[in-house]
N, C-alpha and C positions, 0 to 999 in steps of 0.2 A: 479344481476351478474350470475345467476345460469346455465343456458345452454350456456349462451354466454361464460363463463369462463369454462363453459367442453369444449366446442368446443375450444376454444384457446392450454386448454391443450393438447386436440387433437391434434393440430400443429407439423408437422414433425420437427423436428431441430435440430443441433449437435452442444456440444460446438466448436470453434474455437479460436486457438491463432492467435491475430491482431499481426501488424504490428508494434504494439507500445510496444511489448514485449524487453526491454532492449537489449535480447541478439540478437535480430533484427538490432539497433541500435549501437552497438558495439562488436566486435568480444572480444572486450577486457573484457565485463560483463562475472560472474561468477556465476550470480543467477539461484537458481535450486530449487525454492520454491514449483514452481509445482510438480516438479516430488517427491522433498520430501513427498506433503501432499499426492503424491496419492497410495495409500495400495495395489491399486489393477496393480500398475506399466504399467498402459497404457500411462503414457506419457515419450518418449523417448529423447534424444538428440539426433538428425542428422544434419550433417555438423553443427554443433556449433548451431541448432536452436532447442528448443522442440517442439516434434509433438505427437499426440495424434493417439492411438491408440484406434480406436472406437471400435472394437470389444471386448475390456476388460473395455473400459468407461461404469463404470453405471451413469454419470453424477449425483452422489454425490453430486458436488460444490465445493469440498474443493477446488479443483485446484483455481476457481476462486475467494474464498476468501484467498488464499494463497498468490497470484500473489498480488506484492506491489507498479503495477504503472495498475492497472486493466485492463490487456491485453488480459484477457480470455473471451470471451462473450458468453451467453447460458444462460440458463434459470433453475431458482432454484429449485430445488426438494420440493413438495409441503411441509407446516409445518401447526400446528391447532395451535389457540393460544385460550384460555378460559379466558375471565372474567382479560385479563392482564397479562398473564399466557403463557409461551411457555408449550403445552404441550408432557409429552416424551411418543412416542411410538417408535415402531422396528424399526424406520427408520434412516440412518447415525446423530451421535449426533452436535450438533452445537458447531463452533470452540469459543474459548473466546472473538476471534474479532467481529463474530455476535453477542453475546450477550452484548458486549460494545454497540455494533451499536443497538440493539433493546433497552437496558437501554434507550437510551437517547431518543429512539421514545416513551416511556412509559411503558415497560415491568418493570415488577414487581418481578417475578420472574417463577421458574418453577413449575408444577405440573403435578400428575401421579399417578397410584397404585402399578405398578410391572414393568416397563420395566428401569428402574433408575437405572445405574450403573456407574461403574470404571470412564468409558470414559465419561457421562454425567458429574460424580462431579469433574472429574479434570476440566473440561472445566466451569464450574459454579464456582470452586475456583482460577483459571487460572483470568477469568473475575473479579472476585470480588478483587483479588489484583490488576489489571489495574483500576477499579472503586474506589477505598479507595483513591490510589495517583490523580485520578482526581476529591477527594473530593467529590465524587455523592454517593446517597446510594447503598448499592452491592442490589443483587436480592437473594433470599429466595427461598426453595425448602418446598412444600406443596404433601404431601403424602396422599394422596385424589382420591374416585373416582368421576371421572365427572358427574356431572348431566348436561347432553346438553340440558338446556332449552333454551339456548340463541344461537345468531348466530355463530358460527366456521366461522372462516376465514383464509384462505391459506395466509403463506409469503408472498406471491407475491403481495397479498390482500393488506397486511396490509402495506406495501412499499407504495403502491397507495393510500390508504384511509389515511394516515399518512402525506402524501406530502403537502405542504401550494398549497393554489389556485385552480380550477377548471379544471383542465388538465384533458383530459378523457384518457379513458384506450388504445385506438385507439394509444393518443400522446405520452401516457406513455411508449409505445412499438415500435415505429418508434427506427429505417428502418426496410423494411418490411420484414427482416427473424423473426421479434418477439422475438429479441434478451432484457434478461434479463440486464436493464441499471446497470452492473457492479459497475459505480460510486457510487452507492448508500452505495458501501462499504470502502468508502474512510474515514477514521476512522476521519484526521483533519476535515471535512466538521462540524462533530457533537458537537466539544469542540475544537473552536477558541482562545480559551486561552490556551491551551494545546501545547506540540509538542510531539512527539512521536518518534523522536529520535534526536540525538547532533553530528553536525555536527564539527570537530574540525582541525583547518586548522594550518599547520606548517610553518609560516612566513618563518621560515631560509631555507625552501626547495622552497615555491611558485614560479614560474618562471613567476606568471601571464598569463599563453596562452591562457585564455578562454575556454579551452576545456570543462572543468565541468561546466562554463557557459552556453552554446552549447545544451548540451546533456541534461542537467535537465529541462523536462518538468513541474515541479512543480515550478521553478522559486526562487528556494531557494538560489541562487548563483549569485551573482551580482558583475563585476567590475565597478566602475565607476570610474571619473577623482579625487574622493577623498580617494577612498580606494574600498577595499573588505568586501561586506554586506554580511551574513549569516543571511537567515530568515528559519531555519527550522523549521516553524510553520505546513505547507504540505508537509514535507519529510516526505515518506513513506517506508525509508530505506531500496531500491533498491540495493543503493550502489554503482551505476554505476557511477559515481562520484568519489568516491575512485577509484572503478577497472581501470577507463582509464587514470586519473592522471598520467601523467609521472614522476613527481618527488617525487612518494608519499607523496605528501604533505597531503593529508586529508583523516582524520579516523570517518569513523560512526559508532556511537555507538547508539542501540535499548535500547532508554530511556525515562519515561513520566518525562515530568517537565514544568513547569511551559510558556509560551513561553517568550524568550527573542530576539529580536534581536541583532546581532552581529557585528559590525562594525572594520574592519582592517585598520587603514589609510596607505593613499598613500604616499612614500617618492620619493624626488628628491636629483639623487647621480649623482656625477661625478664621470665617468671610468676611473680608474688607469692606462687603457692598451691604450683604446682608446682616452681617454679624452672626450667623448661624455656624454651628459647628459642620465638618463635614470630613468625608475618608479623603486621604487621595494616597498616590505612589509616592509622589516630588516633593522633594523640602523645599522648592521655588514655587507653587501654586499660593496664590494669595485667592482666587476665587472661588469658589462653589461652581458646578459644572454648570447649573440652572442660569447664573448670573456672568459665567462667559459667556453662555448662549446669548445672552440678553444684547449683550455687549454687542459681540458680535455683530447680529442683525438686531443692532440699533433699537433694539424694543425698551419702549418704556410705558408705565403706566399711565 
């Protein structure tokens, strides 16, 4: 890997937000995960979109382990890892969701002599209470100095050398800005019996329009001719979902548990106004949606 992987880092490239950023897809989204994680406040909101400001980007990464449907693409700031070991130097500390995501590739835990602080051990006890509820062992902090007799290997490295199968590095970085495959931070991917947050849907409001159906790329939301499935096994709790809801029917809630799917059946009512049949959730709808509306704002023929 050695000169080839300088020369890669050599690579000119800027993160960018894709297309698949929620608030892209909805003017109605509210998420602002980025701009939260970023300290150094280069990413902005314009016209309802966030845009990065690369002159105050030191490409950190948080942004793009912040973002909760992985809309930010760029390439990670390099990390050393020793003997199973992240190891800490000066460099930005690792969020609790990295280290969820390296636990489950085989990190053990961290080590170091002097650069170990505030921000490191919140985010190593941050991780270890998301790792306890998903049942795995937490990771351990080793106050040591390195003896580099063995090979160092950058993040990026170990993403690659971690992956099942024979993929070269060439594939592993398609298309060709050399963009960091984001996915790899997608927290369900790792612990399939898990979910990571609770989707929770209000029958007496649902008006059934498919919108949340629509809009979630994770496929957590499903109408079908027998009712309403909730599989938030791959919610990444975006929450765009709630935000564009019309009838606020559903609330997310950021929680590990166990996964369950969700199943709402489908009822058939006869309309009191119209007499027409019609689906709904609730055994207490008596109207058709068209003749609540009506209702509501007062329209009549």
């Amino acid at each position: 890997m050695g000169l080839f992987s300088k020369w890669i880092e050599s690579l000119d490239y800027q993160y960018e937000i894709l297309t698949t950023c929620s608030r892209c897809k909805s003017p109605r989204s509210t998420c602002s995960r980025c701009i939260e994680a970023c300290e150094l406040n280069a990413i902005e909101m314009k016209n309802g979109v966030p845009q990065i400001n690369y002159k105050n980007c030191n490409e950190c990464g948080k942004c793009l382990v912040s973002c909760p449907v992985q809309a930010i693409a760029g390439i990670f700031p390099k990390r050393e890892f020793h003997q199973g070991r992240l190891v800490v130097d000066k460099s930005t500390p690792p969020t609790a969701k990295e280290l969820v995501v390296y636990a489950k590739k085989g990190l053990k835990g961290i080590v170091g002599e002097d650069e170990y602080n505030e921000q490191w051990d919140h985010a190593l006890k941050e991780a270890n209470e998301i790792l306890l509820q998903l049942e795995e062992p937490i990771l351990t902090v080793e106050q040591s100095k390195i003896e580099r007799t063995e090979e160092v290997v950058s993040r990026r490295e170990l993403f690659f050398s971690w992956k099942e199968g024979t993929q070269s590095l060439i594939k592993e970085m398609v298309p060709a800005k050399w963009r960091f495959n984001q996915m790899d931070l997608e927290l369900a991917r790792y612990y399939p019996q898990h979910q990571f947050a609770m989707i929770d849907l209000n029958i007496e409001k649902c008006s059934l329009c498919h919108a949340c159906e629509k809009l979630c790329d994770k496929k957590c939301l499903e109408i079908t001719d027998k009712g309403f499935v909730i599989s938030a096994q791959a919610c990444s709790f975006c929450q765009l979902c709630e935000d564009i809801c019309p009838e606020k029917a559903i609330t997310v809630i950021e929680k590990v548990i166990p996964y369950k799917q969700v199943e709402h059946p489908l009822l058939t009512h006869v309309c009191s106004t119209c007499q027409k049949s019609f689906k709904t959730l609730s055994e207490n709808q008596q109207q058709c949606v068209p003749c609540m509306k009506k209702s509501q704002f007062q329209i009549t023929r």
